[in-house]
Structure formats: C-alpha cells, structure tokens
CHARMM internal coordinates of N, CA and C (Angstrom, degrees):
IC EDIT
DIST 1 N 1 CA 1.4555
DIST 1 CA 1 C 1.5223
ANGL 1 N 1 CA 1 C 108.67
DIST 1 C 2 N 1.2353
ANGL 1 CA 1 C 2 N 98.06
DIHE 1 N 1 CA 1 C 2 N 144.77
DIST 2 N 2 CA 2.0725
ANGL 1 C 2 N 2 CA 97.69
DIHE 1 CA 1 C 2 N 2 CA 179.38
DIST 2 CA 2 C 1.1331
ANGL 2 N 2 CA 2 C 98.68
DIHE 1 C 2 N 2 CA 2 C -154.18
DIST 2 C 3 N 1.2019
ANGL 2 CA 2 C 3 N 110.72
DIHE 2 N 2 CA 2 C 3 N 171.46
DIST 3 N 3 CA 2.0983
ANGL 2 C 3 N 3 CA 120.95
DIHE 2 CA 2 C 3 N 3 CA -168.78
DIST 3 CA 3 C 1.7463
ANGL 3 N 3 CA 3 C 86.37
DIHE 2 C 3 N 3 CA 3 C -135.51
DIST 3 C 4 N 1.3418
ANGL 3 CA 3 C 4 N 106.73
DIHE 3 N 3 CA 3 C 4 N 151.91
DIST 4 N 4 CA 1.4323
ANGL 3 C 4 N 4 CA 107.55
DIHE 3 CA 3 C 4 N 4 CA 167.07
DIST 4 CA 4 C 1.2920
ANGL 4 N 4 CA 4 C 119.67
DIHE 3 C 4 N 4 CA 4 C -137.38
DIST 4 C 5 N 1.0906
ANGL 4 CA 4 C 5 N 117.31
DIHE 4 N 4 CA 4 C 5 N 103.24
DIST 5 N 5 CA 1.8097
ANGL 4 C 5 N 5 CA 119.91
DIHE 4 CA 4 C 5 N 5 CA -164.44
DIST 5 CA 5 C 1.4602
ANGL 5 N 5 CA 5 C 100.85
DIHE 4 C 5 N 5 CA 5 C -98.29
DIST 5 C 6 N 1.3249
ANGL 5 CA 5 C 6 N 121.52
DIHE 5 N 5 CA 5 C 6 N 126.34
DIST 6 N 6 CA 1.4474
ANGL 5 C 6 N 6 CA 142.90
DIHE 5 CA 5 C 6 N 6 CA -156.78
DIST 6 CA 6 C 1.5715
ANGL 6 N 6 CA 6 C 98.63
DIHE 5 C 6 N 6 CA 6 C -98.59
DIST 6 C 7 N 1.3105
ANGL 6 CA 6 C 7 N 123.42
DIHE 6 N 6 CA 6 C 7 N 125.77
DIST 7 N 7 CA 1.7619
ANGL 6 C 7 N 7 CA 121.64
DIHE 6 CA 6 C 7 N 7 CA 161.79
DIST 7 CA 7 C 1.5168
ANGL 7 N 7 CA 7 C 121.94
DIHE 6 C 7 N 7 CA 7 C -130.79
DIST 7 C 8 N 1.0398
ANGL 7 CA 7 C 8 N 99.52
DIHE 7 N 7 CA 7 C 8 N 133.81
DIST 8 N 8 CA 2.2010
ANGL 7 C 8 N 8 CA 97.28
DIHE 7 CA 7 C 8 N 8 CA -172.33
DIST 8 CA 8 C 1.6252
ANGL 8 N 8 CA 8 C 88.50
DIHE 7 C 8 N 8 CA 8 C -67.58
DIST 8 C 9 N 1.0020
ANGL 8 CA 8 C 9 N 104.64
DIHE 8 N 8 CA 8 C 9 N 134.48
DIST 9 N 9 CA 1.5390
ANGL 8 C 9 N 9 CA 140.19
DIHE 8 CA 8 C 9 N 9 CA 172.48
DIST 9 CA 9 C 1.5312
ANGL 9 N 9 CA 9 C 105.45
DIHE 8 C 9 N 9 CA 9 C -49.30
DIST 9 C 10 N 1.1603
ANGL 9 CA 9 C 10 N 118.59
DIHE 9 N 9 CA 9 C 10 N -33.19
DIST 10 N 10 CA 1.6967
ANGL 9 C 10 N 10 CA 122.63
DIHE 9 CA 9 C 10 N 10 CA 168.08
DIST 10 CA 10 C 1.7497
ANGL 10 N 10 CA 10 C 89.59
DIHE 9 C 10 N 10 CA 10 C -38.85
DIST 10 C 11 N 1.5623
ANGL 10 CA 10 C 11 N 111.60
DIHE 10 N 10 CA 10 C 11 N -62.21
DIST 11 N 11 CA 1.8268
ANGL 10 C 11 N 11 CA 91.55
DIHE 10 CA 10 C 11 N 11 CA -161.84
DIST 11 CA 11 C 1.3316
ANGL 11 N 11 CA 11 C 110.72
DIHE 10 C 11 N 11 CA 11 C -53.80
DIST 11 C 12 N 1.1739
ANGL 11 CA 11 C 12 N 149.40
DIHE 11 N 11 CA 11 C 12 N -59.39
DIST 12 N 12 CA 1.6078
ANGL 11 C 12 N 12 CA 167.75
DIHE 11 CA 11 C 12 N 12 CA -163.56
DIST 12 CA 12 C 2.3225
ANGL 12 N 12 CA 12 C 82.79
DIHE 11 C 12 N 12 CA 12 C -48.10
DIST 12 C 13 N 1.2462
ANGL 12 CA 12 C 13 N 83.94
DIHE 12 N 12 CA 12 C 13 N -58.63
DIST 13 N 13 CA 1.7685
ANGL 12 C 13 N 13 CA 80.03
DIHE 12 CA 12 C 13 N 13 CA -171.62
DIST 13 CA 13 C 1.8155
ANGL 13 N 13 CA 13 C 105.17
DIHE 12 C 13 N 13 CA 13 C -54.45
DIST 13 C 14 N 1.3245
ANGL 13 CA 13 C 14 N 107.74
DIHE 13 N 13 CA 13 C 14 N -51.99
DIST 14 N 14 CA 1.3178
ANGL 13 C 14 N 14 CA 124.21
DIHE 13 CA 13 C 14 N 14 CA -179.56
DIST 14 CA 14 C 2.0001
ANGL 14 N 14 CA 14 C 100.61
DIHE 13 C 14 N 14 CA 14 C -35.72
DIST 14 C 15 N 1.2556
ANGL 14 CA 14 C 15 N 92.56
DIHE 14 N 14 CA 14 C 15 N -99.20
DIST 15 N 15 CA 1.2358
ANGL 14 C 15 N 15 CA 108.70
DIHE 14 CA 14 C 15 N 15 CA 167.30
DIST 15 CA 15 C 1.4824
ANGL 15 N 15 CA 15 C 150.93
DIHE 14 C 15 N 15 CA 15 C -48.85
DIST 15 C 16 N 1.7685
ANGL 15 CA 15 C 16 N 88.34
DIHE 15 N 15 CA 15 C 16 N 11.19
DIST 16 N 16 CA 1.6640
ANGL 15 C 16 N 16 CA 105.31
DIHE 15 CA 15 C 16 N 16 CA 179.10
DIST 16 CA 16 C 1.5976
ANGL 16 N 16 CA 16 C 109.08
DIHE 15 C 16 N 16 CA 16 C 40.62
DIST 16 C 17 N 0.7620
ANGL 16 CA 16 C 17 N 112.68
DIHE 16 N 16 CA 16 C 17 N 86.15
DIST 17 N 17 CA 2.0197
ANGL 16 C 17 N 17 CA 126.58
DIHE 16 CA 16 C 17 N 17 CA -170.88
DIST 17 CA 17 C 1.4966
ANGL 17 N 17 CA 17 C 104.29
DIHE 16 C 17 N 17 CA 17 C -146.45
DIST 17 C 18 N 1.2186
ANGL 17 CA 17 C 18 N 108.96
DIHE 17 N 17 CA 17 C 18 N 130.23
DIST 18 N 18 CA 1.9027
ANGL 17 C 18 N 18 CA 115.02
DIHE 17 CA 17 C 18 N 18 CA 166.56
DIST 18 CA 18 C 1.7803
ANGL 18 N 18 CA 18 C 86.30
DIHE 17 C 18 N 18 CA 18 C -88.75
DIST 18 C 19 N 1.5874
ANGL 18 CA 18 C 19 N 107.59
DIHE 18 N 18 CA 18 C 19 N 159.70
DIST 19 N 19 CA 1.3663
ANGL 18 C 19 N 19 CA 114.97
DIHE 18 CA 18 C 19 N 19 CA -168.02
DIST 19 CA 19 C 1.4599
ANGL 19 N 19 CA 19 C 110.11
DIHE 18 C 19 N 19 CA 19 C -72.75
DIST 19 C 20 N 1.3002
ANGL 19 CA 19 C 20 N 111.15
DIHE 19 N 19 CA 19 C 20 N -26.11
DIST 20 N 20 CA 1.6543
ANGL 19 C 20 N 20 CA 120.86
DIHE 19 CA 19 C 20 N 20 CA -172.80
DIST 20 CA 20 C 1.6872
ANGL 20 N 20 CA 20 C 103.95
DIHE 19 C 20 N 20 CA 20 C -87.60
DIST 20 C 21 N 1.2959
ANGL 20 CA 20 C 21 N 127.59
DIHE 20 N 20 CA 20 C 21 N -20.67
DIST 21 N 21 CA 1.4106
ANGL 20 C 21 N 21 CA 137.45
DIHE 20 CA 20 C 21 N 21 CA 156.31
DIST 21 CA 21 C 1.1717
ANGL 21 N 21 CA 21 C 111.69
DIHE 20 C 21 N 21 CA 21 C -67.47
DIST 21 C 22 N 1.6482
ANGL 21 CA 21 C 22 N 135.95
DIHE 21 N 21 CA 21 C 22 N -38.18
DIST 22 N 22 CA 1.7204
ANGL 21 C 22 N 22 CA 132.16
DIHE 21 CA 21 C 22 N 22 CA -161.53
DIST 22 CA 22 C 1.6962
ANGL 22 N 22 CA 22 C 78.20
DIHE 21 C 22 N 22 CA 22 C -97.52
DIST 22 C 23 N 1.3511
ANGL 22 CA 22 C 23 N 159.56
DIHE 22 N 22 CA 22 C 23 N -22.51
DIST 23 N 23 CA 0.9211
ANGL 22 C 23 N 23 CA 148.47
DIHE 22 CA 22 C 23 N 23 CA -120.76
DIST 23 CA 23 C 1.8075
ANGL 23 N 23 CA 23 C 99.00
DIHE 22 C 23 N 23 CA 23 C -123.44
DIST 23 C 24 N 1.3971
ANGL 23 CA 23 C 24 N 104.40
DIHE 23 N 23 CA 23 C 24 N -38.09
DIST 24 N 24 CA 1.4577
ANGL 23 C 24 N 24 CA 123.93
DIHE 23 CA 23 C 24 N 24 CA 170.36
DIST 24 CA 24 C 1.4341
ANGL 24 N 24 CA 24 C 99.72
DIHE 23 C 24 N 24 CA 24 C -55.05
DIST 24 C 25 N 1.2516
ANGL 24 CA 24 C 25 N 86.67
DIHE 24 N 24 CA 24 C 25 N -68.67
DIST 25 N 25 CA 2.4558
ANGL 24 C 25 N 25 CA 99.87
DIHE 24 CA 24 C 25 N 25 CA -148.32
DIST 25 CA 25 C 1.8917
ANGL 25 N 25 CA 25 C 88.14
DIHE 24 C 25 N 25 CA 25 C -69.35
DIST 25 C 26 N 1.3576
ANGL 25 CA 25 C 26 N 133.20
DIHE 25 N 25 CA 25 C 26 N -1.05
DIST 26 N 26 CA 1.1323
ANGL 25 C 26 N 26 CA 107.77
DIHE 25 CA 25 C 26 N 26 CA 178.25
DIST 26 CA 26 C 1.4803
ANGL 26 N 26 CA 26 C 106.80
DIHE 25 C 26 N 26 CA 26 C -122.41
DIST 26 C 27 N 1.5003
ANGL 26 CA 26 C 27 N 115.20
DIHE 26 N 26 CA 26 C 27 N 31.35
DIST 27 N 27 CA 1.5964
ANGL 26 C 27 N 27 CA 130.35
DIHE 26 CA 26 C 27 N 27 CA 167.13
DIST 27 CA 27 C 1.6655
ANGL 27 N 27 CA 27 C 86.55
DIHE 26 C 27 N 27 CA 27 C -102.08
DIST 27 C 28 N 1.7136
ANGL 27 CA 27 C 28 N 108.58
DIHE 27 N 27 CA 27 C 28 N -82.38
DIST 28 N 28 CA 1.1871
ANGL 27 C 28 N 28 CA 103.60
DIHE 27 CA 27 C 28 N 28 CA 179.69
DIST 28 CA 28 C 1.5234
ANGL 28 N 28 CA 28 C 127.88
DIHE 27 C 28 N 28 CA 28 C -6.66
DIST 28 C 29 N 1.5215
ANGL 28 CA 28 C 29 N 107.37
DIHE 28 N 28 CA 28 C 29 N -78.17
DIST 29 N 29 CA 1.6049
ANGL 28 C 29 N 29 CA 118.42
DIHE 28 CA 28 C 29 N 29 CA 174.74
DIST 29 CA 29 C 1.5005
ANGL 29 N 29 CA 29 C 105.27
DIHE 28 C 29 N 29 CA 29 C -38.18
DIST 29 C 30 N 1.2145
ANGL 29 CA 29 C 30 N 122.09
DIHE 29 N 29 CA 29 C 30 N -44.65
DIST 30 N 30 CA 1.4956
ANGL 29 C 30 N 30 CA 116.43
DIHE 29 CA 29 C 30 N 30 CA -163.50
DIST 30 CA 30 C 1.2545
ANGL 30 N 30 CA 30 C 100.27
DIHE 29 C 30 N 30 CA 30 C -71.40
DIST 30 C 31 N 1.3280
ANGL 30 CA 30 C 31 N 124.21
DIHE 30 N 30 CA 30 C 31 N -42.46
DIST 31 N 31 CA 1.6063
ANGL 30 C 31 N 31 CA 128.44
DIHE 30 CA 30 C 31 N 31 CA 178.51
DIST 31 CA 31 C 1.4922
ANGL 31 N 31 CA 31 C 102.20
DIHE 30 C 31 N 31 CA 31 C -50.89
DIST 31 C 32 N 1.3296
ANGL 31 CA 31 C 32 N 102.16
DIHE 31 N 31 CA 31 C 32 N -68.24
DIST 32 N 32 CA 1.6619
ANGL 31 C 32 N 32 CA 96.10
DIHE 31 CA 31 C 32 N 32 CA -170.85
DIST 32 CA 32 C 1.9701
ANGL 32 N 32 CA 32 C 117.66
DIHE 31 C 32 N 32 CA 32 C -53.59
DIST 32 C 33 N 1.3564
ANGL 32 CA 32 C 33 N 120.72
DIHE 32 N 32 CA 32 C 33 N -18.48
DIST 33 N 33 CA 1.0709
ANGL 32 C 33 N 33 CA 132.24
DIHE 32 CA 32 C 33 N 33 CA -148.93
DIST 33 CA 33 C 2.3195
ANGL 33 N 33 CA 33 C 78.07
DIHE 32 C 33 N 33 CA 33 C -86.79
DIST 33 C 34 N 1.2939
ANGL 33 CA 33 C 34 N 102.96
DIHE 33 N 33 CA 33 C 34 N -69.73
DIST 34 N 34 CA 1.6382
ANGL 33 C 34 N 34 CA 99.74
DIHE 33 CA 33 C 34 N 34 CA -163.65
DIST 34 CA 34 C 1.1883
ANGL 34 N 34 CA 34 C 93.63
DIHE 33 C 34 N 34 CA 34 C -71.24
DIST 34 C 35 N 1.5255
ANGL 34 CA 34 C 35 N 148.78
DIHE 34 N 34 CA 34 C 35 N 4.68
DIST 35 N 35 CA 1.4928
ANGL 34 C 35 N 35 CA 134.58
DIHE 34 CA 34 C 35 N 35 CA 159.14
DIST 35 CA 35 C 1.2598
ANGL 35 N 35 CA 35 C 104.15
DIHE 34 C 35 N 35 CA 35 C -80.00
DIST 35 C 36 N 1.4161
ANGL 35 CA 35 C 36 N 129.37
DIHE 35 N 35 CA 35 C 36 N -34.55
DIST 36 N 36 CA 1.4761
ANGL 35 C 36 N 36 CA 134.66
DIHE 35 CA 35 C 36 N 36 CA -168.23
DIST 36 CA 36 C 2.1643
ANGL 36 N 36 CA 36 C 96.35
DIHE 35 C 36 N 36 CA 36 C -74.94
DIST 36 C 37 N 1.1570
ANGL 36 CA 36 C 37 N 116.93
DIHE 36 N 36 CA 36 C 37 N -23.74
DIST 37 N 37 CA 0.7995
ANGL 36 C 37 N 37 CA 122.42
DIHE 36 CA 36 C 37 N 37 CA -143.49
DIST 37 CA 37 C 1.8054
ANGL 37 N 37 CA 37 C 102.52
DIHE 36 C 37 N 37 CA 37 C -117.82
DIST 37 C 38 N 1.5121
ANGL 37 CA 37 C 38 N 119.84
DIHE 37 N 37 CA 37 C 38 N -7.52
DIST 38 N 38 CA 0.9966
ANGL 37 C 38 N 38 CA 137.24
DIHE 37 CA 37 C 38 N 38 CA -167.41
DIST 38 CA 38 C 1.4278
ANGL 38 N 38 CA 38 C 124.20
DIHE 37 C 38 N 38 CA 38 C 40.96
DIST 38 C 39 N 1.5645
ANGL 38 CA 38 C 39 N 102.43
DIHE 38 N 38 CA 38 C 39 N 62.08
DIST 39 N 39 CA 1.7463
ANGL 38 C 39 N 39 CA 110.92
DIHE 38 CA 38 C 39 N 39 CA -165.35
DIST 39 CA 39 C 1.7337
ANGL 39 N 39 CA 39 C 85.25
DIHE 38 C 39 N 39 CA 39 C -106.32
DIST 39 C 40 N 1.6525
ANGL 39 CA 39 C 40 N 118.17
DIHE 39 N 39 CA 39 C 40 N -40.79
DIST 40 N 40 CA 1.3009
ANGL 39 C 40 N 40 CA 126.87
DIHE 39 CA 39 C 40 N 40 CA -157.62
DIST 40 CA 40 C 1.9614
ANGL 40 N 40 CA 40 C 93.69
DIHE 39 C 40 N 40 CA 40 C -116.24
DIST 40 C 41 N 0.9712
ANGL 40 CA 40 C 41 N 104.70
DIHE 40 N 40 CA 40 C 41 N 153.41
DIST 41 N 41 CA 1.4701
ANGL 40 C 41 N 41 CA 104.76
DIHE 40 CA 40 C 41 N 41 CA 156.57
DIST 41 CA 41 C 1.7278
ANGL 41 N 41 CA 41 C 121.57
DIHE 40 C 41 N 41 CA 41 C -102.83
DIST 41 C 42 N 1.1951
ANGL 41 CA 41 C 42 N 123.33
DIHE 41 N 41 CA 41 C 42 N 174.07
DIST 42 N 42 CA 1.5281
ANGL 41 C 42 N 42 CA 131.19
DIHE 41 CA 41 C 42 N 42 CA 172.86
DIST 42 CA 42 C 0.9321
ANGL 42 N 42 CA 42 C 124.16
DIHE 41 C 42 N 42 CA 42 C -53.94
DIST 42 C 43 N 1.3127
ANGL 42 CA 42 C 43 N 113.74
DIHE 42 N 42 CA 42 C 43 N -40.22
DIST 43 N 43 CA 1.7911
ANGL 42 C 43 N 43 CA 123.78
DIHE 42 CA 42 C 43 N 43 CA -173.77
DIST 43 CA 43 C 1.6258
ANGL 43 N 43 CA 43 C 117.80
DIHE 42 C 43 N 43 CA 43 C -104.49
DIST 43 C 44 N 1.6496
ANGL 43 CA 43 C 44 N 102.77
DIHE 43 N 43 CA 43 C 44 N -2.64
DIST 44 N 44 CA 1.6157
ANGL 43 C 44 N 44 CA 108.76
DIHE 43 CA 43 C 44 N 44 CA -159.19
DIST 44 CA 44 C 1.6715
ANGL 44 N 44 CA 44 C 122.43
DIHE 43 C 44 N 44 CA 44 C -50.94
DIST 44 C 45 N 1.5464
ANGL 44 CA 44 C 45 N 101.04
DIHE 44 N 44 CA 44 C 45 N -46.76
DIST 45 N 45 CA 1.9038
ANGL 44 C 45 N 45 CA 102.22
DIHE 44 CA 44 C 45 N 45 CA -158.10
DIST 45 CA 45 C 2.1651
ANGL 45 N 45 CA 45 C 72.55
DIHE 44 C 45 N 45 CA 45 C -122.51
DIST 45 C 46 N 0.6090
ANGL 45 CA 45 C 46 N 104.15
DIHE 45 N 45 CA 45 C 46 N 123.52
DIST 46 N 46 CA 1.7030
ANGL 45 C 46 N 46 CA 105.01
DIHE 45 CA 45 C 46 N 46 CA 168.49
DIST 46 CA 46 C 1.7034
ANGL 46 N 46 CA 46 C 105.88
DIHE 45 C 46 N 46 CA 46 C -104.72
DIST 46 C 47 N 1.2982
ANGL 46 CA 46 C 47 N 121.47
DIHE 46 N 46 CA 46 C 47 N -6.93
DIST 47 N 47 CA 1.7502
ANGL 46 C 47 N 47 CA 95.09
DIHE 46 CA 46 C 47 N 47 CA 140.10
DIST 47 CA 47 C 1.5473
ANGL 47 N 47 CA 47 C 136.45
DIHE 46 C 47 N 47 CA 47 C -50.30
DIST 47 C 48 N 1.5238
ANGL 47 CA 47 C 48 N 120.12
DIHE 47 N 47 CA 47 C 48 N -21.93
DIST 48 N 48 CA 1.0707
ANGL 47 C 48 N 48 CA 129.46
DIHE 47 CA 47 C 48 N 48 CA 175.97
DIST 48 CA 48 C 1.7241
ANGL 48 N 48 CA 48 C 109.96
DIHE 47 C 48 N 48 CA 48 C -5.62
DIST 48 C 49 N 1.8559
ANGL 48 CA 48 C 49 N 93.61
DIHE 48 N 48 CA 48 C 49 N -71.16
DIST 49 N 49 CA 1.3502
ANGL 48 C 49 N 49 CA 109.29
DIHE 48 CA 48 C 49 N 49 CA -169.01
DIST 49 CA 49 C 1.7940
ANGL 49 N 49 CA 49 C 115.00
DIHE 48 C 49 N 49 CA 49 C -49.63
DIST 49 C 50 N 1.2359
ANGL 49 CA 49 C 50 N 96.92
DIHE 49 N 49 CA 49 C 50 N -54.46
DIST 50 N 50 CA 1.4674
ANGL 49 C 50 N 50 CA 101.52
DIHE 49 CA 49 C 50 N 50 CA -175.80
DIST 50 CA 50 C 1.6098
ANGL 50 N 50 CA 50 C 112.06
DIHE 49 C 50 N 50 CA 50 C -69.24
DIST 50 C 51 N 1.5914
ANGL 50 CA 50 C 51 N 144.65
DIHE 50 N 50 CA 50 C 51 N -29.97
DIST 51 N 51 CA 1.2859
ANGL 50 C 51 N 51 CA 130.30
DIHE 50 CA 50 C 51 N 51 CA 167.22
DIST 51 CA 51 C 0.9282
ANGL 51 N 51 CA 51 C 98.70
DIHE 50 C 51 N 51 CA 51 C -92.80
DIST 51 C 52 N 1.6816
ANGL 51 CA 51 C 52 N 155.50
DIHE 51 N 51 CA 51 C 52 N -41.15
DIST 52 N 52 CA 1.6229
ANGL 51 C 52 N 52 CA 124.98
DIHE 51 CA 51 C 52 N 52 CA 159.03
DIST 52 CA 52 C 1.3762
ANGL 52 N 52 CA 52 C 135.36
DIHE 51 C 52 N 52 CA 52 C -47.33
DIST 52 C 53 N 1.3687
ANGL 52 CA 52 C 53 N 104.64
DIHE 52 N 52 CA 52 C 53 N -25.82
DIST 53 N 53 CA 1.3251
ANGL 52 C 53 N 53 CA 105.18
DIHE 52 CA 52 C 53 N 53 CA -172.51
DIST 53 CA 53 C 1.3805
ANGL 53 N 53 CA 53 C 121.16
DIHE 52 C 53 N 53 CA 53 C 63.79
DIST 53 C 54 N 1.4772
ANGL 53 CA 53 C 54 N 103.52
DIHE 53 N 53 CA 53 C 54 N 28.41
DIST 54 N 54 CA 1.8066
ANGL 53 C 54 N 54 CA 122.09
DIHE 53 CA 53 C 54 N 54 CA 157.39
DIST 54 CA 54 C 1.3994
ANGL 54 N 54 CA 54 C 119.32
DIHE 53 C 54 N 54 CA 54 C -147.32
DIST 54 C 55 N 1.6480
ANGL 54 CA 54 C 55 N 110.75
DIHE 54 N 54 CA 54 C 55 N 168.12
DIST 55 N 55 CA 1.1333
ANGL 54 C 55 N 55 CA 101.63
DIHE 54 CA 54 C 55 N 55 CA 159.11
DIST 55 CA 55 C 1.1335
ANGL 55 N 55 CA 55 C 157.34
DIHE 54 C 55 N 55 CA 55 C -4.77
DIST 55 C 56 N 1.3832
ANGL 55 CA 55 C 56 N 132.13
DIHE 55 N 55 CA 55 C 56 N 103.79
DIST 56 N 56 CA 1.8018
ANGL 55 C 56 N 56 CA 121.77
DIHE 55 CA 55 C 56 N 56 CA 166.78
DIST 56 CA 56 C 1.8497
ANGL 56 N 56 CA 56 C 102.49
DIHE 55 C 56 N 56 CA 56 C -49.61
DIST 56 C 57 N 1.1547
ANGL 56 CA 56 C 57 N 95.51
DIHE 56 N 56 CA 56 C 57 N -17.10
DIST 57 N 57 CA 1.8042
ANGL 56 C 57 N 57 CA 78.65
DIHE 56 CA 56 C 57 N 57 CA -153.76
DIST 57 CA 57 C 1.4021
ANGL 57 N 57 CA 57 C 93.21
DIHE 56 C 57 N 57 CA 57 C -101.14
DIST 57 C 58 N 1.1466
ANGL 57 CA 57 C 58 N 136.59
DIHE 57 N 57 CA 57 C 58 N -2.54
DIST 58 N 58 CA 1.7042
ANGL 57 C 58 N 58 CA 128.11
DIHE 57 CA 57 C 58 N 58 CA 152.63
DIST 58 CA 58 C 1.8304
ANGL 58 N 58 CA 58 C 108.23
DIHE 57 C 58 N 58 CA 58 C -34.37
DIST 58 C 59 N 1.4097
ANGL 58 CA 58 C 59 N 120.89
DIHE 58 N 58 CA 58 C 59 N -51.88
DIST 59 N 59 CA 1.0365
ANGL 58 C 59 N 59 CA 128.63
DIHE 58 CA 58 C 59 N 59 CA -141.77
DIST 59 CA 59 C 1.8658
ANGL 59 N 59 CA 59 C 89.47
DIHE 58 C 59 N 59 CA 59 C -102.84
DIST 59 C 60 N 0.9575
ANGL 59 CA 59 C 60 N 114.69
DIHE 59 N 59 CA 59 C 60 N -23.91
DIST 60 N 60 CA 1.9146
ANGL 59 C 60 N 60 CA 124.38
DIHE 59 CA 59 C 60 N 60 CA 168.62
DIST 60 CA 60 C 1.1612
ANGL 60 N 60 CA 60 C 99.55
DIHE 59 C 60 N 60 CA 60 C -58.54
DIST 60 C 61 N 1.7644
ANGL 60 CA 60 C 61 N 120.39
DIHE 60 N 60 CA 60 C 61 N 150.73
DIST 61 N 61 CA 1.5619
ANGL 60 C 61 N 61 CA 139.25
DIHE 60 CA 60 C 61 N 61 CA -164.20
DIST 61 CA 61 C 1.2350
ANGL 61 N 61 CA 61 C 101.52
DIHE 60 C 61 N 61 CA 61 C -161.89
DIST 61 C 62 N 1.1622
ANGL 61 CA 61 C 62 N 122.98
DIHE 61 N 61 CA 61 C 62 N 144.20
DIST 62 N 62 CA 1.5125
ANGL 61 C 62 N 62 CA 144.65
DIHE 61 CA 61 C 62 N 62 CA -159.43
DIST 62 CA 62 C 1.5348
ANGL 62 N 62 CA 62 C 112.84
DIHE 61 C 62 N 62 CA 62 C -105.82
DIST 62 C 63 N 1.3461
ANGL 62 CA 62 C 63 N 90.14
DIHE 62 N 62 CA 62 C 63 N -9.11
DIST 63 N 63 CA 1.9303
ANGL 62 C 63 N 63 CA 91.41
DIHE 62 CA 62 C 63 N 63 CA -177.88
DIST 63 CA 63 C 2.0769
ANGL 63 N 63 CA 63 C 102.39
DIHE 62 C 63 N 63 CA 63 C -112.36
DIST 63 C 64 N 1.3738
ANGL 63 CA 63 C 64 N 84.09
DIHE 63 N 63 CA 63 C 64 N 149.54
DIST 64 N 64 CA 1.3802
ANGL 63 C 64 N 64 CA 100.23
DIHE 63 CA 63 C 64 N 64 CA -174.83
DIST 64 CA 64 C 1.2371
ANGL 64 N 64 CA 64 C 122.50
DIHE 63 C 64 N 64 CA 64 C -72.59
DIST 64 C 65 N 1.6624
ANGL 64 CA 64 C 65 N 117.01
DIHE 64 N 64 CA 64 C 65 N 86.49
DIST 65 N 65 CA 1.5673
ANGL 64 C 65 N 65 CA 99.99
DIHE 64 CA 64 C 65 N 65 CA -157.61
DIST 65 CA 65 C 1.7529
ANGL 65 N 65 CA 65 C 87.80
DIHE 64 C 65 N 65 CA 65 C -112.42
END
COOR INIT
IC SEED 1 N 1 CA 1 C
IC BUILD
C-alpha cells in the first residue's frame, strides 16, 4: 500500500530540497505528527528506522501515556 502526495516543484526550488531529500523529512514529520497525535504508537512498525533513515527511539517517550 502507498499514498502519493503531489507538490509543484516551486516548493523543492523554494526550499532548496533534492526530491528524495523533501520526500524523506516529509514522511518523517508525518511520523512524528500521528505519534504526537496518538494515531501511531512508539514501538508500532519498527521499519521506521530503515525507511526514515532514523531512529526508532526519536518517536519513544518517557511518560506514561
């Protein structure tokens, strides 16, 4: 399954971004956005690391929610 969110290339120009760089940091954000948001949990899909290309434990929290 995949989603494909479309952007005029003005942003990438805007924001000095190669497409596979604007394409990363705006999965990431989305990750952090439904963890912030309790859609996803911390520990849920542990590919995280390998298609973000960060940490599982970015998205790990210390408080007991």
């Amino acid at each position: 399954m995949g989603v494909e969110v479309v952007f005029p290339e003005e942003v990438l120009v805007a924001l000095r971004e190669r497409p596979n760089e604007f394409r990363r940091r705006v999965f990431i954000y989305t990750l952090g956005k439904l963890y912030e948001v309790g859609r996803i949990s911390g520990g849920a899909p542990r590919c995280w690391d390998v298609i973000a290309g960060s940490s599982i434990a970015c998205f790990q929290t210390t408080d007991s929610r």
